[in-house]
N, C-alpha and C positions, 0 to 999 in steps of 0.2 A: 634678308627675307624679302622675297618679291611676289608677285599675284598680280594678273591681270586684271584691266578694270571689263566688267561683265554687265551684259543686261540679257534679257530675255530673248529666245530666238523665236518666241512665236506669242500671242495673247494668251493666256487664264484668266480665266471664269470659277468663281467661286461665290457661295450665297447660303448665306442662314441668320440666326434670329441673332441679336445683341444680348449678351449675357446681362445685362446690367437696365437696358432702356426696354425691353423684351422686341423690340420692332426689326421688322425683317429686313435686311439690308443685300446685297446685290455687289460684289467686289470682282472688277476688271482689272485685271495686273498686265501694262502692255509695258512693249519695250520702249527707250529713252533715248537719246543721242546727246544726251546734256546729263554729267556725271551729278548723282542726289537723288535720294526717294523722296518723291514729292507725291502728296495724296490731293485729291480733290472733289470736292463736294459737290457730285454732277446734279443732283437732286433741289441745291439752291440755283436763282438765279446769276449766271455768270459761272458759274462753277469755279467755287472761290477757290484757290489755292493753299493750299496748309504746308509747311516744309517739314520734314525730319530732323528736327533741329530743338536742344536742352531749353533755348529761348522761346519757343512755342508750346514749350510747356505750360498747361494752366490750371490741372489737377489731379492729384494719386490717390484719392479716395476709392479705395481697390482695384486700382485700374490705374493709365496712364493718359490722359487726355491733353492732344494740343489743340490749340487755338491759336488764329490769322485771317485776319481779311474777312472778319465779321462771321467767322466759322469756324466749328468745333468737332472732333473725331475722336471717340472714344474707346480706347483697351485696342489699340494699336502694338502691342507689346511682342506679344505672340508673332505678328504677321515680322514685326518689324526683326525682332530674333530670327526667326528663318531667312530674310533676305537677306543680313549681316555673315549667318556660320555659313550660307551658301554662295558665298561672294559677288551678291547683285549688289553692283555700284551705280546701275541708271535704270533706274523703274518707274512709272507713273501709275499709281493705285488708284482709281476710279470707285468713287463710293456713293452709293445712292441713301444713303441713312446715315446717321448721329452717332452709326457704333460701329467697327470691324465685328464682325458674326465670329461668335466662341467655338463655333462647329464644337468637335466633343471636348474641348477644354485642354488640347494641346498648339502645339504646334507643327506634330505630323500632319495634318490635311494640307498646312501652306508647302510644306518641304514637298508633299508629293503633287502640290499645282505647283511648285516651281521646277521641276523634273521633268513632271509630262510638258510644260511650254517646252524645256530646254534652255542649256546658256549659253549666248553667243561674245566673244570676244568684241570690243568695241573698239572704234577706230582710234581710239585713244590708247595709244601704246605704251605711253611710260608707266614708270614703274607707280603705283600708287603708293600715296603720301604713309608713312607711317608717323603713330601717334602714339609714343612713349614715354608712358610716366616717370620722371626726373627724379622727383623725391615721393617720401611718403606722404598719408594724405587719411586723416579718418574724421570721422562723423559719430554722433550718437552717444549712448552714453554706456558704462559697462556691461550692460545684459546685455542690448540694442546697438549692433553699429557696424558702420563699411570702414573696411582698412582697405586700401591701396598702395602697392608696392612695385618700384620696377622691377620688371623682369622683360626678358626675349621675345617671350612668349604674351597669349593671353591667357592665363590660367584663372580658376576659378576655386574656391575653397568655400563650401555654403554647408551652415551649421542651422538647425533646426530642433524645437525640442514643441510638443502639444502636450504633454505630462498624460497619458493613452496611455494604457497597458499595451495596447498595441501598434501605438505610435507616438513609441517618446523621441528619444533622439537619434535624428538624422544627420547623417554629414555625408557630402560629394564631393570631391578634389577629381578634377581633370581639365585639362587644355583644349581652349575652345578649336575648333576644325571642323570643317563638316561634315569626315566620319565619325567624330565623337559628337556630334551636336544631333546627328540622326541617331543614332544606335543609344546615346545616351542619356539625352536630353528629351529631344523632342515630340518625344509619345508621351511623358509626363501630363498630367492633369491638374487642370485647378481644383481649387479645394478650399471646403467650408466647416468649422467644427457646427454640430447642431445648435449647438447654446445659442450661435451666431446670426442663425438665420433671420428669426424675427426681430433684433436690432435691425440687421440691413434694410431687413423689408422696411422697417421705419423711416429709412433714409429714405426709400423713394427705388433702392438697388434691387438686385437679382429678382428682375421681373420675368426673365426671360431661362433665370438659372434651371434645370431640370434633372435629374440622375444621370440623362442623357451627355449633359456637359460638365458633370462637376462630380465632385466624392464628396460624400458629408461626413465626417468625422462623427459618428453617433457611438453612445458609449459602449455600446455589446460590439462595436465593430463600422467597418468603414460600409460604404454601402453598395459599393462595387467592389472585387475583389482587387490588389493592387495589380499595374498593369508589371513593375518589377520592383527590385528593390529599394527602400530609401525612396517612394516615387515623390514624395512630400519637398526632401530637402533638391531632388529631382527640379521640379518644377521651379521653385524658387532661382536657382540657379535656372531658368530658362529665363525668367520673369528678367534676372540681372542681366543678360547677353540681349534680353530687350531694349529696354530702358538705357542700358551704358551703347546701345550699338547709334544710339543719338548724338553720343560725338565727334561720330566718324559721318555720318549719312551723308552730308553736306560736298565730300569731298571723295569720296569711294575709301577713304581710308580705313589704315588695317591697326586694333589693340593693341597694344604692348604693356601689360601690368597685371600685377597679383593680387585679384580682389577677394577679399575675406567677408564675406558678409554671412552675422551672426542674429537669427531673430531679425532680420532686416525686411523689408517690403520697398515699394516704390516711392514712399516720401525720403527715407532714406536714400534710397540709390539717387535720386533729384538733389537733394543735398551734399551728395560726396559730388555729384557732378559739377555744382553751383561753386561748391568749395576749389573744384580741383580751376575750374573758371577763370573765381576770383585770382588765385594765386598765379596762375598760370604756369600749372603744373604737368604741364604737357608738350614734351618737343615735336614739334612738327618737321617730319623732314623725308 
C-alpha cells in the first residue's frame, strides 16, 4: 500500500462559533513544506504552536483538546478526521480562538474547504510511513471499549446503542478511504440526548451548541430529521478516524488496524492510544 505525501495546493478559509466555548473563531488551513499538521494560536502572543500528536493531548470531556507551548485548541476532531481520510500530510491550521468552529456538526464543510483549496503532491516523494498494528490491543470494560486488531487495511466497526425507540442500536463497518469517509462518514452530525443538555451546560459546555450544529435526541424524536442511516453510530465512527488519525499526523502516516469501538467516545479512543504507546503496538515502516 502506497500514497503520496500531500498538502494543500492553495489556502482555505473557514469561520464559525465553537461548539463548546460559544466564541467565534476564524480557521486559515495553508499549505506546509514540512510533513505534520501543526495548528497555531495566531490570536496569542507569538502564536504558539500546538502539534498533532496523542502527547498534546490534554482533555476529552466531549471533545478532544491539545495543549503546548502555554496553549490550548479545542474539538479539533472533526477538522483533523477530514485531513487524515483526505490524505493531507503537511498543513498548517491558523486559529484565532480556544475552539475549531462546529460549522453544522460534521465534518463535510472541512472535506469541501479541503477540495475547493485542492491537493498538491509535495516534494517529498517517498513512500509514506505505514503504521500497523502488530498485535491486539483493548481498553474499557464489557459495555464500554476499543479493540484493536491487525489488519491491511484501516477498517472500522462502531457499535452504538441510546435505548430510543428510534434510535437504539447502531452499528457501521467500513474501511477508511476518502471515498467512503465522504459518502459515508462525513456529513454525520454530533449529537446530544436531551436529558444531557443541562448537565453540560453545568459544566461550562455547549454554549455555542444550536439545532444548527447538533441533533438532540428528545424523546418524541430527534430534532432534525436524520441526514441517513445509522447517522448516530455514523458519527462516532468519524469522532474515531479523529482522534486515532493523531498517530499518524506527526509523520504523514497511513493506519493499518481493525478498530471495534463499542459505546466508546474520546476518553476511550486516548486510552487505547496511550495503551497501544505504552506497549508499542505499532510497526513502523
Amino acid at each position: 500500500m502506497s500514497a503520496p505525501f500531500q498538502t494543500l495546493a492553495d489556502e482555505t478559509f473557514v469561520a464559525g462559533v465553537g461548539l463548546h466555548s460559544g466564541v467565534h473563531a476564524r480557521v486559515l488551513l495553508r499549505p506546509a513544506k514540512e510533513v505534520g499538521i501543526v495548528f497555531a494560536r495566531v490570536d496569542l502572543d507569538g502564536a504558539p504552536k500546538i502539534s498533532a500528536a496523542p502527547s498534546c493531548i490534554a482533555q476529552t470531556t466531549h471533545a478532544t483538546t491539545l495543549q503546548q507551548n502555554g496553549a490550548s485548541l479545542s474539538t479539533v476532531e472533526h477538522l483533523l478526521a477530514a485531513l487524515y481520510a483526505l490524505g493531507i500530510t503537511h498543513c498548517r491550521v491558523e486559529v484565532d480562538g480556544p475552539e475549531i468552529p462546529i460549522l453544522d456538526g460534521s465534518a463535510a464543510p472541512w472535506c469541501h474547504a479541503v477540495r475547493e483549496a485542492g491537493l498538491s503532491p509535495t516534494e517529498q516523494y517517498s513512500r509514506r510511513p505505514i503504521h500497523a498494528l502488530k498485535e491486539t490491543v483493548r481498553v474499557g470494560d464489557e459495555k464500554s471499549f476499543v479493540l484493536g486488531a491487525p489488519d491491511p487495511q484501516f477498517r472500522l466497526s462502531v457499535d452504538v446503542d441510546f435505548d430510543l425507540p428510534y434510535a437504539g442500536r447502531q452499528t457501521i463497518d467500513l474501511v477508511v478511504a476518502p471515498e467512503s469517509f465522504e459518502t459515508e462518514l462525513a456529513a454525520a452530525r454530533t449529537f446530544t440526548r436531551f436529558d444531557w443538555l443541562e448537565p453540560l451546560r453545568a459544566q461550562g459546555l455547549i454554549r455555542g451548541g444550536s439545532l444548527d450544529n447538533a441533533i438532540v435526541l428528545e424523546e418524541a424524536g430527534p430534532s432534525s430529521p436524520f441526514r441517513m442511516e445509522n447517522e448516530l453510530a455514523r458519527h462516532k465512527a468519524l469522532d474515531v478516524v479523529g482522534d486515532l488519525a493523531l498517530l499518524t499526523a506527526a509523520d504523514g502516516g497511513i493506519i493499518q488496524a481493525h478498530i471495534t469501538a463499542v459505546k466508546a467516545g474520546h476518553l476511550l479512543h486516548r486510552q487505547w492510544m496511550d495503551e497501544c504507546l505504552r506497549r508499542g503496538a505499532f510497526k513502523v515502516g
